[in-house]
N, C-alpha and C positions, 0 to 999 in steps of 0.2 A: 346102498350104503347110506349110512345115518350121521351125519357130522355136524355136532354141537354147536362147535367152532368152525365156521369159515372167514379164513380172511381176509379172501379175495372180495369179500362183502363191501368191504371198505376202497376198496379198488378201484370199483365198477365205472365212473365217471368222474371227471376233471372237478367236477363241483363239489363230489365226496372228499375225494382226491386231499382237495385242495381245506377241507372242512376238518382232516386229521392230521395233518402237517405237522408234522414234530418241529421242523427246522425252518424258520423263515428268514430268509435273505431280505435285508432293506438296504435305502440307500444311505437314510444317517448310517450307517457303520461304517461304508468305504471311504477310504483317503485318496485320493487322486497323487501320485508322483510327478512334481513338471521338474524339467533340466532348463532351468534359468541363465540366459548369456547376455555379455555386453551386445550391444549396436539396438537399432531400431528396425524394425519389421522383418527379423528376420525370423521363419519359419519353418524348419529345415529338420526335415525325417530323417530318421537313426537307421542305416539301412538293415540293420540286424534288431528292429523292434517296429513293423510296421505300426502303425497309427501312432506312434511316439515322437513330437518332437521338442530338437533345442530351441527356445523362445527367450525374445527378449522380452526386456519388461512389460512392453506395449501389448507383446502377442499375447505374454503370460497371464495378461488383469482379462483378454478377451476370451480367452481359454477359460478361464473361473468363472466371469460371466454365464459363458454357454453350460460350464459345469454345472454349475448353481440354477441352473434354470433344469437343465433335467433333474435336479432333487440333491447331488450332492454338493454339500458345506463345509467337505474338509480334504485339503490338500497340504502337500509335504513338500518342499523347496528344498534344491539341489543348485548347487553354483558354479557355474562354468565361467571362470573367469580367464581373462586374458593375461595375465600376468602369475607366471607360477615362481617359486623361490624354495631352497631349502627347511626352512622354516612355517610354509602354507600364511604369510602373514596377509594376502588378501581375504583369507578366510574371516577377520577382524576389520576389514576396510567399510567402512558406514557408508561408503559409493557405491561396493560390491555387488554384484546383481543381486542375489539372494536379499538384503538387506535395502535395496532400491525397490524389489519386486513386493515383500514386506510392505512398504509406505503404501507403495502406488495399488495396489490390495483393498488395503485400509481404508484409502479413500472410494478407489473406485466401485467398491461389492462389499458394500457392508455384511456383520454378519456371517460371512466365512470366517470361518477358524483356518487359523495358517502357522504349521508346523514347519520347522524348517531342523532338515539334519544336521546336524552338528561332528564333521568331519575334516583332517589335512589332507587325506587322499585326490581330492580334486583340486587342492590349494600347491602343492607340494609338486618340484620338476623331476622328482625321483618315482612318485606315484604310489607311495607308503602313507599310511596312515597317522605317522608320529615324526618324530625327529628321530634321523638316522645318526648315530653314532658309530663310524666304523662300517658294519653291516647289521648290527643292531637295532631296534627301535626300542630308545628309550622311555620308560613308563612318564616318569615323574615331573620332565621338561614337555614331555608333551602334553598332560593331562593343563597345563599352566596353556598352553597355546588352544586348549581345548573350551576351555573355562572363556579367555578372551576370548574367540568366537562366540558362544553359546550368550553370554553378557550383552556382546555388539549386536545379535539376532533381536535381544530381549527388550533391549534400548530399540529399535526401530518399530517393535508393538508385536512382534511374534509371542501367539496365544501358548506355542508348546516349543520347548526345543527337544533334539531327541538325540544325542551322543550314539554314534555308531562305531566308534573306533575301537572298542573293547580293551580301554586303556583299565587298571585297577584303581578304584576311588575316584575315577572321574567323575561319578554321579554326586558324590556327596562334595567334591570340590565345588560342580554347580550350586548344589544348593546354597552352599555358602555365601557364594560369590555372588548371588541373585538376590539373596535376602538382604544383603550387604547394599544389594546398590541403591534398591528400591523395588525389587521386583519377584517380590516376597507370591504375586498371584503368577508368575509365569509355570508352567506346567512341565514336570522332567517326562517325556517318554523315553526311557530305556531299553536301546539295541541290549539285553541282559544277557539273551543267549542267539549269538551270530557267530553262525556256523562256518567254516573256512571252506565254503559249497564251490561245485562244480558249475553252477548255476547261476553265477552274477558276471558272466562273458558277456551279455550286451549291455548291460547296464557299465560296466565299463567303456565300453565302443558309444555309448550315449553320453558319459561324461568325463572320457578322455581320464582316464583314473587308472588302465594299468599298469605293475608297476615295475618300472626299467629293471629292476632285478630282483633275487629270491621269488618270495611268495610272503603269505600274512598268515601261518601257521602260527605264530609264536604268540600272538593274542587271539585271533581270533577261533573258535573251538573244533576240538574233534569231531569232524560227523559220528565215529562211534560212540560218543559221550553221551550219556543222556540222564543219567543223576548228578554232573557237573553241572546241565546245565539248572537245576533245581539250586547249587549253589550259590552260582553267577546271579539268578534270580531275588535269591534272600538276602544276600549283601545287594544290591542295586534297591532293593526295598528298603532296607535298614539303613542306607546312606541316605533315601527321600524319595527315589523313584518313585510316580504319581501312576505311572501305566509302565507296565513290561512288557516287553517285543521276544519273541522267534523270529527267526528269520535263515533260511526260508519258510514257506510255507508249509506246500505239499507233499518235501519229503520228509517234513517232522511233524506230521500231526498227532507223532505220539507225545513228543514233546509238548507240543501246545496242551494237548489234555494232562497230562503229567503236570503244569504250572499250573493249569486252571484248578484243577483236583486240588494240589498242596495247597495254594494260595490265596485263592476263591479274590483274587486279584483282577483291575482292571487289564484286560490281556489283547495285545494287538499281535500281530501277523503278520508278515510280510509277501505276497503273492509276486515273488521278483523274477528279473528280468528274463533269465532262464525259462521258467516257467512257464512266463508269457509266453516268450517267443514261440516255445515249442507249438506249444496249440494253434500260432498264428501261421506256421512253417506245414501243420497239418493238415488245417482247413484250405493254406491255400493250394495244397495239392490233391483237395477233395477225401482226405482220409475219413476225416471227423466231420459233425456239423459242430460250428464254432459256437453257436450259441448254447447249446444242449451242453457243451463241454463245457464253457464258460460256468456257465451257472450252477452247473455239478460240483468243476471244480471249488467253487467259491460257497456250496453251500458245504462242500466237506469241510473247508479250512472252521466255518462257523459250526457246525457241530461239535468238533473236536474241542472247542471252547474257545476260540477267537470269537472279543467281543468289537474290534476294530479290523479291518482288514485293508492293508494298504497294496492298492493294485492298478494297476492300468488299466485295466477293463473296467474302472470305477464309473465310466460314464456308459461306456454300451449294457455293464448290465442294470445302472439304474433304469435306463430307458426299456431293459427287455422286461424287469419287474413290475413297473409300474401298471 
């Protein structure tokens, strides 16, 4: 037999291998997720997300440390505060962890970029994303409580905030409200299309965020949707959106190529908590090898056209790439 073409040509060794690579995973791309809390030295695993934990501000600057020392420069702040209210108004408090962890950042690990989400779901004793009216969550009062947050982030030196609450017009309320203050260079990443998934049960159990009753159907989107979310996308663009987010990852990576295709936009990812777990719940029952999974997984979501990928695993697989 006579074959012109063979393509296992290219196959033959890791060196080859690695010489025709379509798809290369680095570590500038990942964003690191911490769960930022009051007190001092507390470091305390999510028992549904091993290698995950709540940190306070001390733990959180030694954590980005170590991060930034295996290669990654960008992490995303979440606020576990101790005082929750109707309203989420520690989500605005300049003491706030998120907004403490921010300074002490700044100072201690030059050089990182520090995203911080912009949400009332962790602020809030009902565990909703908005202001509850009734059993409603209203758009219009919340998008105002949203804007203060994201302002108070910006005022402490955060390089990007990133609205996750999939209120309407929230993004271009930011914009305003940041040009307005002074902080005309602060960056919108846009939660644009966040999915009302199966798959954010530990990340709630990591920052105490689910919610005393209903569910978050009413904003945030249909998993069946998927030219909705090309809309969601074009309005959070046209209000200022600097980067746009999928979230989750791995069960939308048709979506994530769908945005990158229309858009040719800067496009982040979210490899959440679901996610994670599962692969961590795998390997440690021997099913999978976690590293080989890890990196698959992670080099799908960047295929698909994720040029940011925000993930837990941001530090084992810088170190497994390098």
């Amino acid at each position: 037999m006579t074959l012109t073409h063979r393509l296992r040509r290219l196959r033959r060794t890791e060196t080859m291998r690695a010489l025709v690579r379509e798809t290369r995973l680095s570590p500038d791309m990942f964003m690191l997720p911490l769960f930022v809390c009051e007190g001092e030295g507390v470091r305390r695993e999510v028992p549904s997300m091993p290698g995950v934990f709540n940190l306070s501000v001390d733990q959180a600057v030694k954590e980005i440390e170590r991060a930034k020392a295996d290669g990654v420069n960008s992490v995303i702040l979440f606020g576990l505060p101790e005082r929750k209210d109707a309203v989420g108004s520690s989500a605005y408090d300049p003491q706030a962890p998120v907004q403490s962890a921010i300074r002490a950042i700044k100072r201690a690990v030059p050089g990182v970029l520090v995203a911080t989400d912009v949400c009332l779901c962790e602020y809030t004793d009902h565990g909703h994303c908005g202001i509850v009216v009734g059993e409603e969550i209203v758009n219009d009062p919340t998008v105002d409580q949203i804007v203060r947050a994201a302002v108070s982030h910006a005022a402490a030196g955060a390089d990007i905030v990133a609205p996750s609450d999939m209120m309407d017009g929230r993004v271009g309320a930011i914009r305003q409200a940041l040009d307005k203050g002074g902080h005309e260079n602060t960056v919108i990443m846009a939660y644009a299309a966040k999915y009302c998934s199966a798959f954010y049960g530990p990340f709630r159990d990591a920052a105490g965020s689910a919610p005393q009753f209903g569910d978050r159907r009413s904003h945030q989107m249909d998993p069946s949707n998927a030219a909705e979310a090309l809309r969601e996308v074009e309005q959070d663009i046209a209000e200022g959106a600097d980067i746009v987010m999928v979230k989750p990852a791995v069960t939308y990576l048709d979506v994530i190529r769908r945005v990158k295709d229309a858009f040719q936009y800067p496009t982040a990812a979210y490899h959440v908590s679901g996610e994670y777990a599962m692969l961590k719940a795998a390997a440690r029952n021997g099913w999978i090898d976690e590293r080989r999974a890890m990196l698959e997984t992670l080099t799908s979501i960047h295929r698909a056209g994720a040029d940011i990928i925000l993930t837990y695993y941001a530090r084992d697989a810088a170190r497994a790439i390098a």
